[in-house]
Structure formats: C-alpha cells, structure tokens
C-alpha positions in Angstrom: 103.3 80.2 77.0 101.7 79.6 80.4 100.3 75.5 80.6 96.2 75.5 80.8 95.4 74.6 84.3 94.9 70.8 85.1 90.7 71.3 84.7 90.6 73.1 81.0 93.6 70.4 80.1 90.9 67.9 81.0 87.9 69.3 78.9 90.4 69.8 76.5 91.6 66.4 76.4 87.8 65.4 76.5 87.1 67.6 73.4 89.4 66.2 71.0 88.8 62.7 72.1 84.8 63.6 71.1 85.8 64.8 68.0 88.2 62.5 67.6 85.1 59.9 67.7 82.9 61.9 65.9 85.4 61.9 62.7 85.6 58.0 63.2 82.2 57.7 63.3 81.2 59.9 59.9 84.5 58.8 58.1 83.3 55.1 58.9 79.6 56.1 57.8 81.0 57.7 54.5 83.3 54.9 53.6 80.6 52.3 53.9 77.8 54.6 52.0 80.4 55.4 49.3 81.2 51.2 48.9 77.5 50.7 48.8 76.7 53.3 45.9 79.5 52.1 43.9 78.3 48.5 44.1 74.9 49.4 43.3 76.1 51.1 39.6 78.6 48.5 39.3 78.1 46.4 36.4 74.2 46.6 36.6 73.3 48.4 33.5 74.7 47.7 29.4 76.7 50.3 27.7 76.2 50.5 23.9 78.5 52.5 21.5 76.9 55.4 19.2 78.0 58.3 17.2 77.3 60.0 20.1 79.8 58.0 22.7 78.8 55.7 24.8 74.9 54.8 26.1 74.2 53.5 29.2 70.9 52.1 30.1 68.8 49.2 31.4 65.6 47.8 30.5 62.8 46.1 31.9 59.0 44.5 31.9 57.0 44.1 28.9 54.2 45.9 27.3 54.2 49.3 25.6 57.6 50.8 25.3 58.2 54.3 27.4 61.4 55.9 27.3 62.3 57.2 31.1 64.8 60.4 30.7 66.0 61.2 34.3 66.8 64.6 35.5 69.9 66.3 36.8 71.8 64.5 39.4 70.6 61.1 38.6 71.6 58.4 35.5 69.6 55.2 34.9 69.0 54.5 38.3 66.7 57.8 38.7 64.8 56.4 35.9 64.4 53.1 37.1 62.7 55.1 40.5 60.5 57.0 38.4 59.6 53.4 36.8 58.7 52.2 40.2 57.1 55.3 41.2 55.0 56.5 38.1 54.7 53.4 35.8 54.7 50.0 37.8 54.1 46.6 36.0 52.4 46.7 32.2 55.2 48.8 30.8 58.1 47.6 28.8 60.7 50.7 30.1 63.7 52.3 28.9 65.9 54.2 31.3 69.4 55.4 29.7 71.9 57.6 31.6 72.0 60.9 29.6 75.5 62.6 28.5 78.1 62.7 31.7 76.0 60.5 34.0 77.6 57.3 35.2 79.3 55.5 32.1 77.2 57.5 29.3 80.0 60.0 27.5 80.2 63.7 27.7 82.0 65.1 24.7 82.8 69.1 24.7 80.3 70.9 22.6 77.8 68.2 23.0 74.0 69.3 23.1 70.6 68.5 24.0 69.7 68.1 20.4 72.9 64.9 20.4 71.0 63.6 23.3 67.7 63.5 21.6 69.1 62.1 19.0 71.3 59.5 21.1 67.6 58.5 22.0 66.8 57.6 18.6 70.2 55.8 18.3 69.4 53.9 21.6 65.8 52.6 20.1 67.5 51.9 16.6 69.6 49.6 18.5 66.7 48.5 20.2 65.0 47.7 17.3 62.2 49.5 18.9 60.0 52.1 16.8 57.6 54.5 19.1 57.7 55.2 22.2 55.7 56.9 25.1 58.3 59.6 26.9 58.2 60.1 30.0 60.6 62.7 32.1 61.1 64.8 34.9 63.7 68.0 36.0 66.4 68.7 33.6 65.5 65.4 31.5 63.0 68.0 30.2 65.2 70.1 27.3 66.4 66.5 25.5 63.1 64.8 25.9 61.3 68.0 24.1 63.4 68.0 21.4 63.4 63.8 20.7 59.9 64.9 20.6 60.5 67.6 18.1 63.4 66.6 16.0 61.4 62.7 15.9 58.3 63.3 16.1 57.3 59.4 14.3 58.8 58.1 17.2 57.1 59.6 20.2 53.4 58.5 20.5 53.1 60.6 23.6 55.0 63.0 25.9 54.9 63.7 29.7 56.8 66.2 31.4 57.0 66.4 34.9 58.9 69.2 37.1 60.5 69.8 33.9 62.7 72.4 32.5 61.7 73.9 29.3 63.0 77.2 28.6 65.3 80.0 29.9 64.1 83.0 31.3 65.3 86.7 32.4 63.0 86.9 35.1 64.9 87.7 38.7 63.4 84.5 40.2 64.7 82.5 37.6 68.3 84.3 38.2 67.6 82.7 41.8 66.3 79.3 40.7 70.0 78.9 38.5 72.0 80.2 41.4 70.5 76.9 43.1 71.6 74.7 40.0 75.3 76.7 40.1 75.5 75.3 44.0 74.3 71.4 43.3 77.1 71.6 40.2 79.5 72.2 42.9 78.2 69.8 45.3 78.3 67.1 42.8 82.1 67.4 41.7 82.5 65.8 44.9 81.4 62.6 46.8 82.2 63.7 50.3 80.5 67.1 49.7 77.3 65.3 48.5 77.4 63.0 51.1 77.8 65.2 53.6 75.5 67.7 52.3 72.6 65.2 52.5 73.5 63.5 55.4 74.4 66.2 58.0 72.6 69.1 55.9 69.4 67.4 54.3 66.8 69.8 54.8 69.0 72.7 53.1 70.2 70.3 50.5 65.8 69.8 49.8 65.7 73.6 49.7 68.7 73.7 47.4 66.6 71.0 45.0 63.6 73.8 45.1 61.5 72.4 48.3 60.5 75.5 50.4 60.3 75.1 54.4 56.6 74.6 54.3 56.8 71.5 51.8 59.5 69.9 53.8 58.3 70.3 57.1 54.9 68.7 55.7 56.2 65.7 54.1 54.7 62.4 55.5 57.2 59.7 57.0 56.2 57.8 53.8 56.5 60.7 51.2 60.1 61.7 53.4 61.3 58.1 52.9 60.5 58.1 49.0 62.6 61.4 49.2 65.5 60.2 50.9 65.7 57.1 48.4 65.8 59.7 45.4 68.7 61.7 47.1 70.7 59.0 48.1 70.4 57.3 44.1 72.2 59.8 43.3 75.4 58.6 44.8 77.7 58.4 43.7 77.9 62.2 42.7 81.6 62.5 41.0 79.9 60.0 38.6 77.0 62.4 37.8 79.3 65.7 37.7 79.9 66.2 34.5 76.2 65.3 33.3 75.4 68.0 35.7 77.3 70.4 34.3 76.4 70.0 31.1 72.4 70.0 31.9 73.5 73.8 34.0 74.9 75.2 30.4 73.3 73.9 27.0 70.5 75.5 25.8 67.7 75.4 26.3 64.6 74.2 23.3 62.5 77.5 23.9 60.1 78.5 20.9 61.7 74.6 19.1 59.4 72.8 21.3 56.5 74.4 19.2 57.0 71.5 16.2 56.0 68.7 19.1 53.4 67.0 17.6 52.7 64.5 20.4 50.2 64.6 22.5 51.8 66.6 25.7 50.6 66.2 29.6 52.5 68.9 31.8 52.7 68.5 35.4 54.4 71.0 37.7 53.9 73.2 41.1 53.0 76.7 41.0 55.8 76.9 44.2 59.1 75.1 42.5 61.8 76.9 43.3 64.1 74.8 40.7 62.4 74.6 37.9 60.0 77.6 37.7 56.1 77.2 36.9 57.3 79.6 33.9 58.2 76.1 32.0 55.0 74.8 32.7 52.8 77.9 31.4 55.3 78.1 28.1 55.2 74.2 27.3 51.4 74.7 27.6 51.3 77.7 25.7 53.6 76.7 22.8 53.1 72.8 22.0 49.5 72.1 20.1 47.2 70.7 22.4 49.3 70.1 25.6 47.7 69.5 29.0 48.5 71.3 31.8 47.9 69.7 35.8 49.3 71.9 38.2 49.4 72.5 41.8 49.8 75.0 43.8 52.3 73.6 46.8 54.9 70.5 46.1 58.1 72.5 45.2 60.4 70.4 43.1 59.6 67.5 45.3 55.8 67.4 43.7 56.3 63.7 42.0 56.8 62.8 45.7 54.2 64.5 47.4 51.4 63.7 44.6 53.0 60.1 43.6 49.3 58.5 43.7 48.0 61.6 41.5 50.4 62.0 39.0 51.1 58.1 38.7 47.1 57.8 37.6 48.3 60.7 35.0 50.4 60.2 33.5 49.5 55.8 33.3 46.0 57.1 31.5 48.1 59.7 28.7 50.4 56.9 28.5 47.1 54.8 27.5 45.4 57.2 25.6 47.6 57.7 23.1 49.1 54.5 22.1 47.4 52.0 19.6 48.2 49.1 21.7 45.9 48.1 24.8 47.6 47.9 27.8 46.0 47.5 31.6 46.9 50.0 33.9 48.7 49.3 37.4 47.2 50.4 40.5 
C-alpha cells in the first residue's frame, strides 16, 4: 500500500493528536467526577440490619417526622434533595435508600410490599410511630403500599411524579421502553457519565422531559436539574435498585385500602410516568387530591418547586396533630 502524501500525513497526524487530547481530557473529567461521587456516599449515611437486609438512610432536623422515599436512580441522597427542595427546615426527615440503591440490599424475589414493610422496620428502629410520606417517581409503588399495608403509621401521603399502576395503553409500552434504556445506562458508571455529560438533553428526554420543557427551563430551574442528575452518581451503585423498581409489580386496585389523606401531583405531558397514575391514584384512594399541570414532563418538581413545595408543606400540616410552622 501506497504512503499518504506528506499533507494528508499531516492532518492525519493532527487528527489523532486532537483526539488523542480529547480522550485525555474526558478520561481526566470522568476519573475526577467518578472520585467525587464516591466520596460523597462514602461513609455519610448509617446502615441498619432488618429481616429485609440491610437499610441505609440518614436523618435530619427536628419537628414532625416525614418519611422521604426517592425514585429510581437515586438512594438517600435523592431524598435528602427533595428535603431541600420540598420540605426545608421545621421537619424532622427520613430518607432511606430503597432495595439495590447504594448499601440498602437487593435480595431475588424481593417486592414492593418488603419495602413497605422495611419502612416500618426502619421507624421501629427509630422508635418513631407516624409519619407524613412524602415521594416522587418510582418511590411511588412502595410508598402506596406502607400506606396501605400500615395504615396507623402514615398520617398523610404525597405523591409526586409518581408511578402507581401498570397499564396496556401503547404510550405506556413507550414510557417502559424509556425505563428498559436508563436500566441499561445505569449498569454502568462511564455510560451514565457519559450519557449526561456529553448527551444531557437526550438523557432529560429519556427521564420523560419533552423538547419544549427542556428548551424552557430557566438557568435556575436547569441548575436544580443538573444537581438531580449528577446525585445520581454513582450509577453501578444504583443498578440493581433500578432494576428491581423496572420489574416488581406494581400496587394497582391495593392502593384502594389507603386510608391517609392523599395529595397527587403530576403533569398531564410526563413521558415517564404517565398522567394515567395520577387519574387512577385519584380515582381509587378515598378522598385523594389531585394538582396537575398541563406542561413539566417528569421534570415538574423542578419546574414548579415554589408551587408544589407550598403543597405539599400545607397537606403535610393539615393532617398531622402536631403544630408545626411552615418554611418559606
């Protein structure tokens, strides 16, 4: 074979060099995220045992207890954002990483109704009897049914962006397509990374933000975004929990034995977790409240914070026998 001439040798030389530099530059990029995200999970939470394995969680402030149940991708840490995000001081919060997130155990066969009642565990240990329960995404299925199978020990339930119940409906076929692709994405720290580093605004339309939503985000409302996606790194840690939120089954026609007062908030346009959850959750537990919008995509806590964080503070407050001031 015939050397290039001297001129494509040079842009060829120049090419790989690029790249070459490129690589450096991600590889060193990666490396210092992935340190970063470890040290943040690193010995920041307490791990008790149960019959169920292991529970992770951390606590925090004072005043009437509220269980945080995080959705898929995330572990305490997502709970600890919706903490800052929806509750703010006055609270006395529990956020526990649910089944295969971070150092919480995934056993084979386990189901949403162990989770719910790895809850109950949690607040035995806790010595804590009622709580307000508060949860978003795919903490949704396990927060119902503490609700149901408990129901002495929920004085008030809040479900935001929340799954509910399965559903035949082509859309929905689409919407678990989108939850077959982030399983994927988590089994793997570089793919995560790089999926919401280099890819972000397909990695938002993966999690159930349309164009629309995204390209009308506010530099504010983008920022509170890009905090939730990069909490969850480190994905490999979050795989498994993943996983096992895309299978188990869902509470469907259970969730009708919730006795406490319910407040359902969700956008007519999420492309994750249908409005369908919202409309049967309304439909089938006694009394619930439904808020809902008509744009936010799964990104609505975002986009509404200042809405929903009034919300959901006043159910909170409404329902609980102790008196506790509200934060702005």
């Amino acid at each position: 074979m015939l050397n290039p001439p001297f001129g494509k040798r040079r842009v060829l030389l120049w090419a790989a060099a690029g790249l070459s530099a490129t690589l450096i530059v991600v590889s060193t990029a990666y490396l210092r995220d992935m340190s970063r995200a470890y040290e943040r999970v690193r010995g920041m939470s307490t791990v008790i045992p149960s019959p169920y394995g292991d529970i992770e969680f951390t606590e925090g402030g004072s005043g009437l207890p509220v269980l945080v149940v995080h959705g898929s991708g995330g572990g305490y840490d997502q709970g600890e954002l919706l903490v800052e995000s929806l509750l703010g001081d006055g609270f006395y919060w529990i956020a526990p990483s649910r089944f295969g997130y971070l150092r919480s155990t995934f056993h084979d066969g386990a189901t949403f109704d162990d989770q719910a009642h790895a809850y109950a565990h949690l607040l035995d240990a806790l010595g804590i009897e009622k709580v307000a329960v508060v949860t978003m995404s795919h903490g949704g299925p396990s927060a119902l049914l503490f609700a149901a199978l408990h129901p002495e020990r929920a004085s008030s339930l809040t479900l935001i962006s929340a799954g509910v119940a399965a559903s035949v409906a082509e859309d929905q076929a689409q919407a678990n397509r989108k939850g077959d692709m982030l399983v994927k994405i988590y089994n793997h720290d570089a793919l995560y990374w790089g999926a919401t580093t280099l890819f972000k605004k397909q990695f938002m339309r993966i999690m159930g933000a349309d164009g629309t939503v995204i390209a009308d985000l506010t530099p504010g409302q983008r920022e509170v975004a890009d905090h939730i996606i990069e909490y969850m790194n480190p994905a490999s840690l979050r795989a498994a929990g993943a996983a096992f939120d895309n299978k188990a089954a869902m509470p469907n026609e259970r969730i009708a034995a919730i006795q406490a007062p319910t407040l359902v908030v969700h956008a007519r346009d999420d492309a994750l977790q249908l409005f369908h959850n919202a409309e049967f959750a309304a439909a089938t537990i006694p009394g619930a409240q439904l808020i809902g919008y008509e744009k936010g995509g799964h990104l609505l806590m975002v986009i509404e914070q200042s809405a929903i964080r009034r919300a959901v503070q006043k159910h909170i407050l409404e329902h609980s026998s102790v008196r506790v001031e509200s934060s702005p």
